[in-house]
C-alpha atoms as one frame of an Amber mdcrd trajectory, in Angstrom:
protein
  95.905  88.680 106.388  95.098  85.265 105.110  95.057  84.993 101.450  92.360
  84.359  99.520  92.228  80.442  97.893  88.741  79.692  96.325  90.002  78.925
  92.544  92.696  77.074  90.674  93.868  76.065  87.531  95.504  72.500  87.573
  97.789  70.513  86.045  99.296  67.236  85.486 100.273  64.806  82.481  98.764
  61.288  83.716  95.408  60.136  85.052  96.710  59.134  88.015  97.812  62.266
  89.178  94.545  64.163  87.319  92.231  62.012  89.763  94.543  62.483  92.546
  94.869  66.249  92.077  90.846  66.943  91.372  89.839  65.159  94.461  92.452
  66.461  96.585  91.324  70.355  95.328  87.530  69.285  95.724  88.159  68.023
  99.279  90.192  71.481 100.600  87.183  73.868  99.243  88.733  74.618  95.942
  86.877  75.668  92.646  88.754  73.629  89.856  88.260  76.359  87.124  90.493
  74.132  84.411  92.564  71.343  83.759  95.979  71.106  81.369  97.693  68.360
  80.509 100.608  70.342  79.298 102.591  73.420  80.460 101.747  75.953  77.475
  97.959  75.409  77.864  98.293  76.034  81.388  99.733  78.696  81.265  97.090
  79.630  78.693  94.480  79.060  81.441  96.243  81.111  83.819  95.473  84.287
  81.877  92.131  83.292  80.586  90.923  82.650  84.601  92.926  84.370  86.992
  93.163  81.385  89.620  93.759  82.260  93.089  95.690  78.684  92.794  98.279
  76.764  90.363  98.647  73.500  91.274 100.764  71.769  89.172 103.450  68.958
  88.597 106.627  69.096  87.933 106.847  66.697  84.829 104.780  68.462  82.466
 105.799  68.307  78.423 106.049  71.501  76.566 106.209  73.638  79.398 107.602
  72.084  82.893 106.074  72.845  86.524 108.978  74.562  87.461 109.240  77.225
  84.763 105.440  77.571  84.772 105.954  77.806  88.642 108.710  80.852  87.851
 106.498  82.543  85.399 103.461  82.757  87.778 105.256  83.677  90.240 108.474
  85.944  89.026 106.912  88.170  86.571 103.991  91.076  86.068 102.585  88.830
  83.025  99.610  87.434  85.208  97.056  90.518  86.170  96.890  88.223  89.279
 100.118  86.395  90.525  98.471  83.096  91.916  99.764  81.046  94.783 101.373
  78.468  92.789 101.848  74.427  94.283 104.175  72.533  92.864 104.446  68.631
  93.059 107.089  66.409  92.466 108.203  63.028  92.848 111.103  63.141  95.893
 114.002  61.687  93.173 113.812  64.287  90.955 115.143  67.847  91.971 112.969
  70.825  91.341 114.798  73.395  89.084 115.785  76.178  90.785 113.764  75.289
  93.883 115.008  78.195  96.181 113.753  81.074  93.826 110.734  79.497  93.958
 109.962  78.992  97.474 111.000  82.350  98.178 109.343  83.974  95.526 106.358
  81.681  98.040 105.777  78.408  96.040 104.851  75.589  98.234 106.522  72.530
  97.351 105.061  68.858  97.815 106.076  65.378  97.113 104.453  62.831  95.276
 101.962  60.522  95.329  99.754  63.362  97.022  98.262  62.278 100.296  95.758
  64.236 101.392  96.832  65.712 105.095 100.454  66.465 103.331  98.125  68.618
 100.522  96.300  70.014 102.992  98.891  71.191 105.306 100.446  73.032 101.707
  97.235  74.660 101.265  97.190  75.923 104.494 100.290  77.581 104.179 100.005
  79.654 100.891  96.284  81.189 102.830  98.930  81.991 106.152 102.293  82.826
 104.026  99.677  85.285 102.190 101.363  87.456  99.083 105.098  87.167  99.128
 107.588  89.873  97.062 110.672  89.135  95.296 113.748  91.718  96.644 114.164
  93.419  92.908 110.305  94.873  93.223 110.855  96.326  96.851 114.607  97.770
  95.544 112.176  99.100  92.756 109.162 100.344  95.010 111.967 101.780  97.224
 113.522 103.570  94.465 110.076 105.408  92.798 109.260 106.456  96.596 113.054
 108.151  96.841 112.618 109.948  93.495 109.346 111.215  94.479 110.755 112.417
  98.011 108.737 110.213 100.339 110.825 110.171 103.756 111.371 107.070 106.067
 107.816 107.493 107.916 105.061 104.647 108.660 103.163 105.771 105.618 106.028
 105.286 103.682 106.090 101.689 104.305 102.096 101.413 104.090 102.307 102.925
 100.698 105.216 100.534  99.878 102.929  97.560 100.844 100.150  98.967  99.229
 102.089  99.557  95.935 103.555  95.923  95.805 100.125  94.456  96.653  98.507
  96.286  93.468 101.191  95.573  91.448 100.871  91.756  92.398  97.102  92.060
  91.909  95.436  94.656  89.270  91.688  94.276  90.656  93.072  95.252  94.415
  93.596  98.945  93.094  89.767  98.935  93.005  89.362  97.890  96.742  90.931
 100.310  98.421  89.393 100.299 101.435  88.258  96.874 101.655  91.738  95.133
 100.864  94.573  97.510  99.957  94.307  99.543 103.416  93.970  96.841 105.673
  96.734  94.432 103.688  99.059  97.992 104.367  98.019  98.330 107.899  98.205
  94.837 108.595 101.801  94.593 107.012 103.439  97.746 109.123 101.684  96.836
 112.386  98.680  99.171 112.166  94.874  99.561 112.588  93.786 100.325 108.947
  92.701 103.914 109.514  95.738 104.833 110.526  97.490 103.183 107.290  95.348
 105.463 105.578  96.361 108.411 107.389 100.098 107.827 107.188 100.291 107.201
 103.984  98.345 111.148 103.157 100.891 112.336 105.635 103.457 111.050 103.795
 102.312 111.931 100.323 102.133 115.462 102.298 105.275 115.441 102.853 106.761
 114.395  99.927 104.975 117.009  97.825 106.949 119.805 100.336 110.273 118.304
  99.256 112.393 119.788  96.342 111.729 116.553  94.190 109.473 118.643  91.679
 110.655 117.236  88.324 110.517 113.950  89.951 107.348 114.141  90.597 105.946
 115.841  87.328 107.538 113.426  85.414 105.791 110.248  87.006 102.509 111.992
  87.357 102.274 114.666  84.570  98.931 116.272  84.420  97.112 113.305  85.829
  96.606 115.386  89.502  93.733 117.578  89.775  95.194 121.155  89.809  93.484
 122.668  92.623  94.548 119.730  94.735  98.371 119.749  93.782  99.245 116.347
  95.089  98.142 112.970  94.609  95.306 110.930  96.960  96.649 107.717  98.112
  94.901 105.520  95.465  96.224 107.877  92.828  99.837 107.469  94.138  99.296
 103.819  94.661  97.546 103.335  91.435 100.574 104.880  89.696 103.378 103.283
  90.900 102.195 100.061  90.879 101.591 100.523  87.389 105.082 101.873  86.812
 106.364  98.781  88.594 104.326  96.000  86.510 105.875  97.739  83.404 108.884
  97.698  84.559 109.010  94.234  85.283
């Protein structure tokens, strides 16, 4: 699934790389939503507008690219973790610039030509949402203490779970994004996503895991029904996961 890029929040400490950076954003189809000239009020921006973007240099005072970069990107702070771009001129080395490209930052050198920007924003859309290992140890471990076997809806629910917890407004597009991101992820239509990941609920709730299982979801489950719907289970454990983290 290609991931969404319509908005970003930008930003770089001289003009240069200001006009650069605007006109390269304006020319691939991107909303600039705000500009910083320093790390702290970018990262400011980044919770006031919930970019689909940061693009941003590495030299930045108070706050440099690359820990800005790691913040976006390594922690449940953001209610939407942004694709994050990070420029830098090819004689300085980029901080810990492994984590980040796994953790899916796109790196590019400086000055910014336009094909070599373009090319960068292509990838984040195809790369799509990327997880770090300790959330899917940590999705991994809520499924095993709730009793959900190795099935295909367990791994559509695992998807599902670290695509919510990644992105707070997906748990209110089920159907629309968080199904077909699952389905899409475990090599399956969306419908049966759907229905996997009841079966597996299903089967979870016959296991002996009953403390478990009252003690992440209390009296939030309707009685009569006795186990959770997907979106409840989803809902729940992605919020277990962002606190956590």
């Amino acid at each position: 699934m290609m991931r969404r890029m319509e908005t970003a929040v930008a930003a770089s400490a001289t003009p240069v790389a200001q006009r650069q950076l605007i006109h390269a954003l304006s020319c691939a189809g991107i909303e600039l939503l705000a500009f910083a000239r320093d790390g702290q009020t970018a990262w400011k921006l980044l919770e006031a507008h919930r970019p689909d973007l940061l693009a941003v240099d590495l030299e930045l005072p108070a706050l440099d690219g690359a820990e800005l970069a790691r913040r976006a990107l390594c922690s449940y702070a953001l209610p939407l973790r942004p694709a994050v771009l990070l420029m830098h001129y090819p004689e300085f080395a980029v901080p810990d610039a492994d984590l980040l490209e796994q953790a899916g930052a796109v790196l590019v050198e400086k000055p910014v030509q336009m094909e070599r920007f373009t090319a960068a924003i292509d990838r984040l859309r195809s790369d799509g949402l990327r997880f770090r290992p300790e959330e899917c140890a940590g999705v991994d471990r809520l499924l095993d203490e709730l009793g959900v076997p190795q099935h295909l809806g367990r791994d559509c629910l695992r998807s599902a779970i670290l695509l919510c917890a990644a992105d707070v407004s997906a748990v209110h597009s089920l159907a629309a994004r968080v199904y077909p991101f699952a389905g899409e992820s475990c090599g399956c239509t969306t419908q049966q996503a759907e229905r996997a990941m009841r079966h597996a609920i299903s089967l979870a709730w016959r296991s002996d895991q009953v403390d478990n299982q009252y003690r992440i979801f209390a009296d939030t489950i309707d009685a009569g029904r006795g186990q959770p719907t997907c979106g409840e289970m989803i809902s729940r454990l992605a919020d277990i996961l962002r606190l956590e983290g």
